[in-house]
N, C-alpha and C positions, 0 to 999 in steps of 0.2 A: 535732421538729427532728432526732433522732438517724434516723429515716427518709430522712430529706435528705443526711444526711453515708454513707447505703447506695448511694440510688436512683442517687445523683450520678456517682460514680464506674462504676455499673453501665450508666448512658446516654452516659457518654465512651467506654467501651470498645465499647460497640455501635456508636456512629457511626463512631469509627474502624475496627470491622471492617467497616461498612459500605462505606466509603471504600476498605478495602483489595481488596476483592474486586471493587469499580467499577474501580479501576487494573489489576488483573492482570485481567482483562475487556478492559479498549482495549488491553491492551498494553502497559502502564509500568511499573516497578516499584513492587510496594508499600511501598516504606519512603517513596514520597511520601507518605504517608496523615501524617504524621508532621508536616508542614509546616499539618496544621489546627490544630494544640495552638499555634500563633505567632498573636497576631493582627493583625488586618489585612495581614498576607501569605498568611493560608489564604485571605481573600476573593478576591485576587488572584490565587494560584493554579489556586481555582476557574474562575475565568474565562481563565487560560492552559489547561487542559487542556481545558474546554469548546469553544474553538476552535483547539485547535491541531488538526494531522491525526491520527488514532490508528494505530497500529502496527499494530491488528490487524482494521482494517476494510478491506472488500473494495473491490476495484477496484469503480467506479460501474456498470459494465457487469453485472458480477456482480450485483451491489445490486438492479437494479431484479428480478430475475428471482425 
């Protein structure tokens, strides 16, 4: 059990740094990464930034090339 109260906290800070390096990637700032520690407004979240437009994706023209 005291492995559990290690691992746990060690796989929170990984996903959130996972999350924060995916935001500063499209474009957002990383202190969203911060709104997955709430629940069911990170799932929500996810799915606003999933389809909103990202700041730092190229013009379609660009894209396809």
């Amino acid at each position: 059990m005291e492995l559990y109260f290690i691992l746990l906290p060690v796989y929170v800070l990984f996903c959130l740094w996972l999350g924060y390096r995916i935001l500063e990637k499209a474009g957002f700032d990383g202190r969203w990464t911060l709104v997955l520690l709430v629940p069911v407004v990170n799932i929500i979240m996810i799915w606003v930034f999933a389809f909103s437009s990202w700041p730092n994706l190229r013009s379609g023209a660009e894209q396809d090339l």
